[in-house]
N, CA and C atoms as a LAMMPS dump frame, in Angstrom:
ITEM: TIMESTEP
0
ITEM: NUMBER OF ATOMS
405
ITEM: BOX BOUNDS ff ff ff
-5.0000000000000000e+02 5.0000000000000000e+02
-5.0000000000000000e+02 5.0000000000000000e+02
-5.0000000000000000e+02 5.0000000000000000e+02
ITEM: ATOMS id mol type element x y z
1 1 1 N 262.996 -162.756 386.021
2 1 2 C 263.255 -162.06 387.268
3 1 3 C 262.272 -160.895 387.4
4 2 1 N 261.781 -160.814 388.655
5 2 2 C 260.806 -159.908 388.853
6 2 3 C 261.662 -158.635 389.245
7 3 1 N 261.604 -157.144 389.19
8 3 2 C 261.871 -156.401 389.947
9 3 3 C 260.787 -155.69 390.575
10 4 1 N 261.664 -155.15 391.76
11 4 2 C 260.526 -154.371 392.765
12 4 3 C 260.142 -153.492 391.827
13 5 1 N 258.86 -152.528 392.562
14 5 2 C 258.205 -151.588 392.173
15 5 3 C 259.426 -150.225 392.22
16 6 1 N 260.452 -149.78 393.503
17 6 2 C 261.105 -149.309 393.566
18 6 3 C 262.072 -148.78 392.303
19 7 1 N 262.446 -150.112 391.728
20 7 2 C 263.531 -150.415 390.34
21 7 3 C 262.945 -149.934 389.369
22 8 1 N 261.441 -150.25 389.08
23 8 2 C 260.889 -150.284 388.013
24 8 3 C 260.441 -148.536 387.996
25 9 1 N 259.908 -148.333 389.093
26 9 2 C 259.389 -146.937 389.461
27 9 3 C 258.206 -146.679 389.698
28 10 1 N 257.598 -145.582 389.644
29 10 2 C 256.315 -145.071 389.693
30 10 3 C 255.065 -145.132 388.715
31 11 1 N 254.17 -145.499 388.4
32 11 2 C 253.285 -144.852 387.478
33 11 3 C 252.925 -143.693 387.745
34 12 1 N 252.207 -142.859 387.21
35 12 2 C 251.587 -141.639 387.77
36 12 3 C 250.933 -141.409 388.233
37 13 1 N 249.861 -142.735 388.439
38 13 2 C 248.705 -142.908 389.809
39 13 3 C 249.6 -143.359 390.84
40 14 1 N 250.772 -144.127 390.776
41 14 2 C 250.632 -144.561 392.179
42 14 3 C 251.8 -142.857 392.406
43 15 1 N 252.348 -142.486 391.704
44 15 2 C 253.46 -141.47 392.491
45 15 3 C 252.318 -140.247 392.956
46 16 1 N 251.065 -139.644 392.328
47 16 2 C 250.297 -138.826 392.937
48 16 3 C 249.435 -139.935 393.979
49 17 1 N 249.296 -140.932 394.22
50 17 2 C 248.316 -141.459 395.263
51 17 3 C 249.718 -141.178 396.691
52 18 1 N 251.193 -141.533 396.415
53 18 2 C 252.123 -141.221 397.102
54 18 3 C 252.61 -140.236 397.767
55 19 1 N 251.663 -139.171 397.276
56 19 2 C 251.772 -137.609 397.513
57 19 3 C 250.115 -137.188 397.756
58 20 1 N 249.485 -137.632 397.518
59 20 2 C 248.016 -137.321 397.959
60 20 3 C 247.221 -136.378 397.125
61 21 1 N 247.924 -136.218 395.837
62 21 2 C 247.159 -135.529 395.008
63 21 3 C 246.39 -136.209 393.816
64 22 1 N 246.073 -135.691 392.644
65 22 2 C 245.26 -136.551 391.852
66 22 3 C 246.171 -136.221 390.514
67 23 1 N 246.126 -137.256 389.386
68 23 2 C 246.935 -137.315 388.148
69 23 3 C 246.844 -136.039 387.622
70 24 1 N 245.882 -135.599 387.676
71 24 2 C 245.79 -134.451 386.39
72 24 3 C 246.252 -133.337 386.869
73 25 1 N 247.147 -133.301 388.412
74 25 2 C 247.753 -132.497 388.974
75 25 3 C 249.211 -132.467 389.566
76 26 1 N 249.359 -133.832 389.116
77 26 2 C 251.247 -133.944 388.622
78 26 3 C 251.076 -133.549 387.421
79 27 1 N 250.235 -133.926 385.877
80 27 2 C 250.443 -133.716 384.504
81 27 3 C 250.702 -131.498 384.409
82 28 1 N 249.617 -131.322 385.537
83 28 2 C 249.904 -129.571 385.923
84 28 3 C 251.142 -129.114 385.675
85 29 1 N 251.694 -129.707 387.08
86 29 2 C 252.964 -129.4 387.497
87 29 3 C 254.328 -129.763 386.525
88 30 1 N 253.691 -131.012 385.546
89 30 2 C 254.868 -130.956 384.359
90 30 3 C 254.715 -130.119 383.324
91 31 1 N 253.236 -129.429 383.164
92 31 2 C 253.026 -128.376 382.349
93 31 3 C 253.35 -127.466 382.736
94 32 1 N 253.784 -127.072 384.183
95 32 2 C 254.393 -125.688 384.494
96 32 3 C 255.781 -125.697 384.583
97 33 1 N 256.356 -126.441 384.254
98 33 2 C 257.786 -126.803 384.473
99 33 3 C 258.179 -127.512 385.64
100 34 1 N 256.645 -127.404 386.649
101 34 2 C 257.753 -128.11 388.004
102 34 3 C 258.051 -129.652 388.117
103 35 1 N 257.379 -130.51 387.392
104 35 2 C 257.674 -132.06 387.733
105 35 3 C 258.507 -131.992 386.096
106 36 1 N 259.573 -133.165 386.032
107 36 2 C 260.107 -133.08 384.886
108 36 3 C 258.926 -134.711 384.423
109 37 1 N 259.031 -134.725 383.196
110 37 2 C 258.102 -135.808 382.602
111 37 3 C 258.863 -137.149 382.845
112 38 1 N 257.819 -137.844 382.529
113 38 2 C 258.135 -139.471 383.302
114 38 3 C 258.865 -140.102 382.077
115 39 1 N 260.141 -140.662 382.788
116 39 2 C 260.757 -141.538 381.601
117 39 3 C 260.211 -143.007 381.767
118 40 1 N 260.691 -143.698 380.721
119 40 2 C 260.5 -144.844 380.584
120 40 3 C 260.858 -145.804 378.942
121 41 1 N 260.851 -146.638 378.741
122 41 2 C 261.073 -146.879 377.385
123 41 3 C 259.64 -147.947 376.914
124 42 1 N 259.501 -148.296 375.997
125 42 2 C 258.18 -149.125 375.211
126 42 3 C 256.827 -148.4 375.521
127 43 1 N 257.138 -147.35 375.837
128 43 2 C 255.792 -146.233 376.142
129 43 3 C 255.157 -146.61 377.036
130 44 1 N 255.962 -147.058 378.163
131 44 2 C 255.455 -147.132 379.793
132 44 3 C 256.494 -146.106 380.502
133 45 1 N 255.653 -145.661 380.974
134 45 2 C 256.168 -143.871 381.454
135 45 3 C 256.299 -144.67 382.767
136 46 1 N 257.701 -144.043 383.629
137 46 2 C 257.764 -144.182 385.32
138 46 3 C 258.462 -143.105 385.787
139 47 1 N 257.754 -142.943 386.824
140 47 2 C 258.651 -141.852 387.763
141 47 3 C 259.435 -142.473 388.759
142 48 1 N 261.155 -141.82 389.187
143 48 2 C 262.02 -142.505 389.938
144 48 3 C 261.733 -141.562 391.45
145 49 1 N 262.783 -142.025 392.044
146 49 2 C 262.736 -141.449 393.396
147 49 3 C 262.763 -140.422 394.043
148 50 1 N 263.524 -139.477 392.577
149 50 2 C 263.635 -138.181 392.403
150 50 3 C 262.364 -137.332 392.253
151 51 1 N 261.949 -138.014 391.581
152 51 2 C 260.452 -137.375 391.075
153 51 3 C 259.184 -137.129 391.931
154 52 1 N 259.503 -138.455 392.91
155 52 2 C 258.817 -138.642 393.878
156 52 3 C 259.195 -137.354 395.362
157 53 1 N 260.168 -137.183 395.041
158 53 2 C 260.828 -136.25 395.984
159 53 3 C 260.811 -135.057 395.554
160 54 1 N 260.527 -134.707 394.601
161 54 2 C 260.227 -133.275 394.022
162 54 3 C 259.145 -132.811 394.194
163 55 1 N 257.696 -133.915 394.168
164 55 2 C 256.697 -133.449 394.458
165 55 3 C 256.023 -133.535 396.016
166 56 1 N 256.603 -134.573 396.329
167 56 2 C 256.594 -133.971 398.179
168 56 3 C 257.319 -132.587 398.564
169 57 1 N 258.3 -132.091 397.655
170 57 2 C 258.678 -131.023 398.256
171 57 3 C 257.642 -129.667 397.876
172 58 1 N 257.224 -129.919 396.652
173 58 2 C 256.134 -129.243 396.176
174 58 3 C 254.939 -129.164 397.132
175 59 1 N 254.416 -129.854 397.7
176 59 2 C 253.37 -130.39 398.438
177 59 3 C 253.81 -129.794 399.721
178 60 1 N 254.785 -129.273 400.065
179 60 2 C 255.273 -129.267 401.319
180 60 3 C 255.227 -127.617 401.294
181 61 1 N 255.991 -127.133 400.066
182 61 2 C 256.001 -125.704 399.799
183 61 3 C 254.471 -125.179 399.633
184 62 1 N 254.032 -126.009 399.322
185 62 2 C 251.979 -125.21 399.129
186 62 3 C 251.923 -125.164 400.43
187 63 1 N 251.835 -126.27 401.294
188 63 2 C 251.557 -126.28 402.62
189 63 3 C 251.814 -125.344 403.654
190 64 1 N 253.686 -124.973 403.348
191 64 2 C 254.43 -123.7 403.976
192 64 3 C 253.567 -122.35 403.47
193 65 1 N 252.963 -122.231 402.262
194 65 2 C 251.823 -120.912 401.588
195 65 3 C 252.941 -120.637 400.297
196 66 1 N 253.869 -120.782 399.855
197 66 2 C 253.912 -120.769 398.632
198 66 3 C 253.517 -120.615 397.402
199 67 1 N 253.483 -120.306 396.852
200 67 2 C 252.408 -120.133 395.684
201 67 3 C 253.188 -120.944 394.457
202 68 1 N 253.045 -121.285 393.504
203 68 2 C 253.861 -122.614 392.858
204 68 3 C 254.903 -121.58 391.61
205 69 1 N 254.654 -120.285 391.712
206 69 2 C 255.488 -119.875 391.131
207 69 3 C 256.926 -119.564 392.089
208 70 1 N 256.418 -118.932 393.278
209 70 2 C 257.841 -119.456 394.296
210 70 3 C 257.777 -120.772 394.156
211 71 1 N 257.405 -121.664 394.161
212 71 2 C 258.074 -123.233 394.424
213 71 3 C 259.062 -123.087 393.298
214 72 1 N 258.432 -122.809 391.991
215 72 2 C 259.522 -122.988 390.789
216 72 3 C 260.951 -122.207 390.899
217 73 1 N 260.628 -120.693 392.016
218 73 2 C 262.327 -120.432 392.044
219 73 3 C 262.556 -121.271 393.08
220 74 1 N 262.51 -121.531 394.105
221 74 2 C 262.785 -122.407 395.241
222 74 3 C 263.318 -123.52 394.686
223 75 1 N 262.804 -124.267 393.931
224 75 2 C 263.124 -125.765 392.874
225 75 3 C 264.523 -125.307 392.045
226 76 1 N 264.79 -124.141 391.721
227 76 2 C 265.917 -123.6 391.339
228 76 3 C 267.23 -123.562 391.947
229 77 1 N 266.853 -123.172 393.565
230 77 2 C 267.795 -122.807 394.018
231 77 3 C 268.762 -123.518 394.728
232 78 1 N 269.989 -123.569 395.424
233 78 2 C 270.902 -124.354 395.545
234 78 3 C 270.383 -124.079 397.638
235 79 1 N 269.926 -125.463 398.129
236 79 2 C 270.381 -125.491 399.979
237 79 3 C 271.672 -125.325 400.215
238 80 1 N 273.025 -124.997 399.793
239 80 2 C 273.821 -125.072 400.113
240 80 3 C 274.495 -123.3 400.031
241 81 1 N 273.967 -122.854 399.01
242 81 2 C 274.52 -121.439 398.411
243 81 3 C 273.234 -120.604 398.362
244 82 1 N 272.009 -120.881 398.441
245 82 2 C 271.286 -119.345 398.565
246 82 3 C 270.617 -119.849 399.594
247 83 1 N 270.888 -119.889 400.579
248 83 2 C 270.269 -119.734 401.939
249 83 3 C 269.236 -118.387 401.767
250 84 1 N 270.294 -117.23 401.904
251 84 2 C 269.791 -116.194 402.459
252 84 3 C 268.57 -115.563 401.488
253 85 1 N 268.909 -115.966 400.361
254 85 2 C 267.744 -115.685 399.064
255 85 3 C 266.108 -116.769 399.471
256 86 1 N 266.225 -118.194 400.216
257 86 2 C 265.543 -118.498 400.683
258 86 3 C 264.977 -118.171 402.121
259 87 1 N 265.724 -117.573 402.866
260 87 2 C 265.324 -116.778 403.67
261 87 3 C 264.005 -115.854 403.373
262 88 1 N 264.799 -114.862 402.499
263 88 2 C 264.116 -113.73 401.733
264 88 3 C 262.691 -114.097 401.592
265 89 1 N 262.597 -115.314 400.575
266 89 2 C 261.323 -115.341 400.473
267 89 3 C 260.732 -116.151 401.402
268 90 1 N 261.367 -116.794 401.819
269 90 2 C 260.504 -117.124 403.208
270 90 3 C 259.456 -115.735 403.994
271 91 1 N 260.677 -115.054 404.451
272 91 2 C 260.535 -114.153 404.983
273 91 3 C 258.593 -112.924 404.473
274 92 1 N 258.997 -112.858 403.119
275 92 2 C 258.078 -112.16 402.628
276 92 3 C 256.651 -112.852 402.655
277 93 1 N 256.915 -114.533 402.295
278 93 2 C 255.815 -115.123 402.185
279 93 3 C 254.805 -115.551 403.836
280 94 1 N 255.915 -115.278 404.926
281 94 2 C 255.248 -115.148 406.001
282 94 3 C 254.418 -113.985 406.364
283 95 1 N 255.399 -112.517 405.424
284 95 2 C 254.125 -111.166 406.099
285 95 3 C 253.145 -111.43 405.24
286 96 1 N 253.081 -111.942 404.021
287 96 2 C 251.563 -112.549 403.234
288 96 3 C 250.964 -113.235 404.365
289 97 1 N 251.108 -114.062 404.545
290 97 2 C 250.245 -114.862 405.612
291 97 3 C 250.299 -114.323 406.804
292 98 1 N 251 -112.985 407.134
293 98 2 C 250.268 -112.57 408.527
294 98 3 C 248.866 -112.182 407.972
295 99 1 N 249.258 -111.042 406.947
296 99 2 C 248.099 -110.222 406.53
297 99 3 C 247 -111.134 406.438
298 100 1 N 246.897 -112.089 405.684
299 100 2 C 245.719 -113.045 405.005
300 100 3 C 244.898 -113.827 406.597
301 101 1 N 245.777 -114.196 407.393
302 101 2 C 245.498 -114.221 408.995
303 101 3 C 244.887 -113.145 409.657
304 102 1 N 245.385 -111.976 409.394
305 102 2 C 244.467 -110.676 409.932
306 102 3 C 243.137 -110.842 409.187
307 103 1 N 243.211 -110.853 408.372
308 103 2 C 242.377 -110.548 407.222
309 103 3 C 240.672 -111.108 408.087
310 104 1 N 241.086 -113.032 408.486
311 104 2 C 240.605 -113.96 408.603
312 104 3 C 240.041 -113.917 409.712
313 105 1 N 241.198 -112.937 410.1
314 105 2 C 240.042 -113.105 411.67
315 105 3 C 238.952 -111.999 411.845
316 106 1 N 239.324 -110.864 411.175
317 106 2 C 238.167 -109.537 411.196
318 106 3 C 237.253 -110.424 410.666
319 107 1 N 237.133 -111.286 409.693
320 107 2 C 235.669 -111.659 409.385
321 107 3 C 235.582 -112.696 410.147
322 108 1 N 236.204 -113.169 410.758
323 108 2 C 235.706 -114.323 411.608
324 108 3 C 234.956 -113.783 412.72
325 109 1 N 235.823 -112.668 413.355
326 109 2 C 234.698 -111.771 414.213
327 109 3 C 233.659 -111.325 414.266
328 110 1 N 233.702 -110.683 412.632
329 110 2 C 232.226 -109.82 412.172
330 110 3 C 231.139 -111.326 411.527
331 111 1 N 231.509 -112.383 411.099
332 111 2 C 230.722 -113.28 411.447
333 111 3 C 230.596 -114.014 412.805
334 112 1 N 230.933 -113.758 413.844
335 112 2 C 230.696 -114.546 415.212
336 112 3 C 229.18 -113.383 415.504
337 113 1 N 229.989 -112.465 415.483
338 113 2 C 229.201 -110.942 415.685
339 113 3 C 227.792 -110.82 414.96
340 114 1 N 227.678 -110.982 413.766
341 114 2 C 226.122 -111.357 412.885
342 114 3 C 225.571 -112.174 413.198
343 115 1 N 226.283 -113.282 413.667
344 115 2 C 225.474 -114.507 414.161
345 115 3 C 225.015 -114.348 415.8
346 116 1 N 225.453 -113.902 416.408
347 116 2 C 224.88 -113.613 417.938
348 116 3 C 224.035 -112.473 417.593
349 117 1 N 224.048 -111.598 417.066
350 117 2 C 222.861 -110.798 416.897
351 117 3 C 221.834 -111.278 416.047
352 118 1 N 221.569 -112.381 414.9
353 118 2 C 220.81 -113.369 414.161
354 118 3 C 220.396 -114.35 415.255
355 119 1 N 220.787 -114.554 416.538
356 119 2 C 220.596 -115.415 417.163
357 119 3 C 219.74 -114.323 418.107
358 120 1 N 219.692 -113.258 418.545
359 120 2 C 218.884 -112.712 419.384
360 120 3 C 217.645 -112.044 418.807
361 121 1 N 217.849 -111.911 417.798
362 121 2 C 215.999 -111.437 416.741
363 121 3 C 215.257 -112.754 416.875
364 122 1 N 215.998 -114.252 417.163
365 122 2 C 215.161 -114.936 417.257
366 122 3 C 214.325 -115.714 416.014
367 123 1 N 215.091 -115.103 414.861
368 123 2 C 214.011 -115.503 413.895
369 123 3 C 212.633 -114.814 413.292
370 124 1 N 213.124 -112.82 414.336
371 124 2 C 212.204 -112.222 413.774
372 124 3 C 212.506 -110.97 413.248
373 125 1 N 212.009 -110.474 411.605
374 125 2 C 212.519 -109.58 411.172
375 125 3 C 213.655 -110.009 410.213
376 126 1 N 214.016 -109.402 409.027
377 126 2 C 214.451 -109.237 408.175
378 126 3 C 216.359 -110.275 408.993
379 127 1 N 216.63 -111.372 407.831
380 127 2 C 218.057 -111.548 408.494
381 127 3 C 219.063 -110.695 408.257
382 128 1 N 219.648 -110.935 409.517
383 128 2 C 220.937 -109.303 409.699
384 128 3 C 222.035 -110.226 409.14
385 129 1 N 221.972 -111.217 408.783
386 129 2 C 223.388 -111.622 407.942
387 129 3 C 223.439 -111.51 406.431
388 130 1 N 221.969 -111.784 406.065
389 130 2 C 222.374 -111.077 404.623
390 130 3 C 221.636 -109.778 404.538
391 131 1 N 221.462 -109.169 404.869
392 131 2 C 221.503 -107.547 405.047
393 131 3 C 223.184 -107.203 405.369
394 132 1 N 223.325 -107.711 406.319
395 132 2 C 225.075 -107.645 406.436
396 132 3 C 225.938 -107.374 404.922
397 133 1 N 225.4 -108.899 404.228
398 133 2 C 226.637 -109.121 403.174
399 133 3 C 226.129 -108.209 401.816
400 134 1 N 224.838 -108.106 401.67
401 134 2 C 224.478 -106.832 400.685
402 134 3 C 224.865 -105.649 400.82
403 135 1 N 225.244 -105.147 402.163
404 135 2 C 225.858 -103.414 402.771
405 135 3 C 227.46 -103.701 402.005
């Protein structure tokens, strides 16, 4: 009897090709505590559905700006009973990413800004963009 892939489970290429990352970055995440290691018996390692769902949520929390040491309390915590503690860091990890957004756009400006003035020397005289980044 054959069983599905489902039954049998994951390898660790196909559960990171399933999540879009690369092996040596689930083996990470079991070195940091966040993926638990792949069971299996006769020394064929598989990951179940769970596993698979832990690291989409991982993947999801980088995405939200997380940093993987919040993922690991987040991975801790209960959806049912610390709401408001996930709030919290929600909360904090959004004024990070206002700031890092401010941040992004002053230089996005002051490079729009070097480059329209690099664009009106024409190509003559010393470049004002790296004169810029040496000041």
């Amino acid at each position: 009897m054959v069983r599905s892939q489902s039954t049998r489970g994951l390898t660790i290429g196909r559960l990171a090709e399933a999540c879009g990352v690369g092996v040596e970055t689930v083996r990470y995440y079991q070195r940091r505590g966040l993926m638990p290691p792949a069971g299996g018996h006769l020394g064929v390692r598989r990951y179940d559905a769970e596993a698979l769902r832990r690291l989409r949520f991982i993947r999801s929390a980088q995405a939200a700006g997380f940093t993987l040491d919040e993922i690991d309390q987040l991975l801790r915590l209960d959806a049912d009973r610390d709401q408001l503690q996930v709030r919290e860091m929600a909360l904090a990890r959004l004024a990070i990413l206002d700031k890092k957004v401010e941040a992004l756009m002053a230089a996005r400006e002051e490079l729009v800004r070097l480059t329209e003035e690099c664009r009106a020397t024409k190509g003559q005289g010393p470049c004002v963009i790296l004169q810029a980044l040496t000041h």
